[in-house]
C-alpha positions in Angstrom: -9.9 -84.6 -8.0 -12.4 -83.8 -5.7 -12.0 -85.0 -2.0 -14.8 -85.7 0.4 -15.0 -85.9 4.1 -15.6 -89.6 4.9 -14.9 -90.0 8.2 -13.6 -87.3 11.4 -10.2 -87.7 10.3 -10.3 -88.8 6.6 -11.0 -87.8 3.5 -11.3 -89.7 0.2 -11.8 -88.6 -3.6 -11.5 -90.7 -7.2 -8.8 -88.7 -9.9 -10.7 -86.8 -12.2 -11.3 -88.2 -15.7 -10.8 -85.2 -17.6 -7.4 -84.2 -17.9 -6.4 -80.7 -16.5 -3.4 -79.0 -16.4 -1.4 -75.4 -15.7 1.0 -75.2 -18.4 3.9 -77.4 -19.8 6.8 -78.3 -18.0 10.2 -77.2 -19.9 13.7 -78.9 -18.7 16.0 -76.5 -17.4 19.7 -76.0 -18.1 20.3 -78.4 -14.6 17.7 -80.7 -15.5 19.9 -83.9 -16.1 17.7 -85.3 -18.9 17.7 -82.0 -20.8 19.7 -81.4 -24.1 20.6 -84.8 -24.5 22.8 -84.9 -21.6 24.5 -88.2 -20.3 23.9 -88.9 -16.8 27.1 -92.0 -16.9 26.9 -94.2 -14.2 25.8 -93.7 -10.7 28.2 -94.8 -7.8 28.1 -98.7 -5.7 28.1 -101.9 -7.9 28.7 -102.2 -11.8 26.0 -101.9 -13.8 23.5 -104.5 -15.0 23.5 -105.5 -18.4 20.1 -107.0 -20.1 17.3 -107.1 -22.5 13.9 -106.2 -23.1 10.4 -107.3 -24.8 9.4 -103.5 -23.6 9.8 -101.1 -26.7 11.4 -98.2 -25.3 9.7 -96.0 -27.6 6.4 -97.4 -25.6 7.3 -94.8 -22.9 8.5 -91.8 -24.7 4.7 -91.5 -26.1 2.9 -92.6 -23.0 -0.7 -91.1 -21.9 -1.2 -89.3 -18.7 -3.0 -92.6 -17.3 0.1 -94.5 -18.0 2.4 -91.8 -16.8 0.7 -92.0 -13.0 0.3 -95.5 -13.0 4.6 -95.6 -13.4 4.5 -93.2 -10.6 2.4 -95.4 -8.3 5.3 -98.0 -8.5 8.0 -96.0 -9.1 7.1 -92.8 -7.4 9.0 -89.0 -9.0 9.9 -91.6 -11.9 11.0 -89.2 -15.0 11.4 -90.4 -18.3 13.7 -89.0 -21.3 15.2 -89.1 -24.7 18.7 -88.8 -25.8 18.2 -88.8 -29.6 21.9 -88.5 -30.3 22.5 -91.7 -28.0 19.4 -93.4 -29.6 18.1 -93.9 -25.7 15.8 -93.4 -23.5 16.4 -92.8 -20.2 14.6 -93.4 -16.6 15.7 -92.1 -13.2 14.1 -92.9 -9.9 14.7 -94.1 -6.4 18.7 -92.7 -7.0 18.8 -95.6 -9.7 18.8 -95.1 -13.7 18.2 -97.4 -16.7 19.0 -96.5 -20.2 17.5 -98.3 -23.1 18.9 -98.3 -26.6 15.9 -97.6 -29.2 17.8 -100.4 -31.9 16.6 -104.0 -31.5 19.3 -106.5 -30.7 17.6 -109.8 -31.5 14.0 -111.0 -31.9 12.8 -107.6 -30.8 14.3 -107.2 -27.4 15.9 -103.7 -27.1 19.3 -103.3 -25.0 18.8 -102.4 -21.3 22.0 -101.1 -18.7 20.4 -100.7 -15.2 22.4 -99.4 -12.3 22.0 -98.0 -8.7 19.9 -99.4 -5.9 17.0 -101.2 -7.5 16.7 -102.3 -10.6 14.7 -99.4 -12.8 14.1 -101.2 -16.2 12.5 -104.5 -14.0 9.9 -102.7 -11.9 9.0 -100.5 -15.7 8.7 -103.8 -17.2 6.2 -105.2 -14.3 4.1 -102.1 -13.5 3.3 -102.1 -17.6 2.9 -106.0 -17.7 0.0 -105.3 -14.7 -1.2 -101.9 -16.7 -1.8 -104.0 -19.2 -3.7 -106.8 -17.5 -5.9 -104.8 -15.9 -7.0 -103.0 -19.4 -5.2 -100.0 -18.8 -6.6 -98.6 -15.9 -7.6 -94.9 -16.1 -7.1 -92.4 -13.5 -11.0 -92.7 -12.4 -10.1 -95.9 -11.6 -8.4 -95.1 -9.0 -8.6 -93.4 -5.5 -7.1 -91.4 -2.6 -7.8 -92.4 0.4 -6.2 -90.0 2.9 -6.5 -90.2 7.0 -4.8 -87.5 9.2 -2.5 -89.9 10.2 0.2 -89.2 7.0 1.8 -92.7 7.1 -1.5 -94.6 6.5 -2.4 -92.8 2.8 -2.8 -94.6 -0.3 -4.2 -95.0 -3.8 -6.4 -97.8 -4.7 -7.5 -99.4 -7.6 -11.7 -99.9 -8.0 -12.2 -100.8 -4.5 -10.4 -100.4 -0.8 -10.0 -103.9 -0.7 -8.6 -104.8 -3.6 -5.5 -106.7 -4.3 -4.1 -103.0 -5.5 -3.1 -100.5 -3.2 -0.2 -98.3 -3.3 1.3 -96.5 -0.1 1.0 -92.6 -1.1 4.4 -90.4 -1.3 4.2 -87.0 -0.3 
């Protein structure tokens, strides 16, 4: 992305269309999502027991414009894959969600949520908006970024728009 100077204590800058990257990430021994490794059930209130119309497979072969569009509503959101379990799991916010990747009924896939907020929920929203707005790429959307750290965002098309998201550091 390339930021610009837009006023004495601001700058502002759309995300590059072209994808660019260091190298690939690799999970670690601690990493909790790596070798298929269980992450049982965080502490505080049983979990929550569902369904879902969202494939879970959907998110296991997401783009990079999807990927940071989770990450706008569910910011350090990491997705992964316990083939052994046949689920995928999501952590974020010191919540998880695991999906099963076998349909229960009428194409609605098994969901356990648990933690603070409920994970699966907000994943099902933020793609139900993706999706509404034609799958917004990233040069759709923009930093804005004053001095002042608590007023920094992303927006979507325009600064006034209905969609703004506060920006995480």
């Amino acid at each position: 992305m390339v930021l610009r100077k837009t006023a004495t204590d601001e700058v502002t800058g759309r995300f590059d269309p072209e994808l660019a990257g260091f190298m690939p990430l690799h999970a670690s021994v601690d990493d909790p999502l790596a070798l298929d490794r269980w992450l049982g059930f965080a502490p505080g209130p049983i979990p929550y027991h569902d369904s879902t119309t969202l494939g879970p497979t959907t998110l296991l072969g997401a783009s990079l414009d999807l990927l940071l569009w989770l990450d706008l509503h569910l910011p350090d959101v990491n997705i992964g894959h316990a083939p052994t379990r046949q689920r995928v799991i999501v952590t974020a916010a010191g919540s998880y969600a695991e999906a099963g990747l076998d349909t229960v009924e009428n194409r609605r896939w098994p969901v356990l949520q648990g933690g603070p907020c409920r994970l699966w929920d907000t994943l099902e929203h933020a793609m139900q908006q993706w999706q509404r707005l034609d799958h917004p790429g990233r040069n759709r959307r923009v930093i804005t970024a004053p001095d002042h750290e608590l007023s920094r965002y992303v927006w979507l098309d325009d600064p006034d728009s209905a969609y703004a998201w506060p920006l995480t550091t």
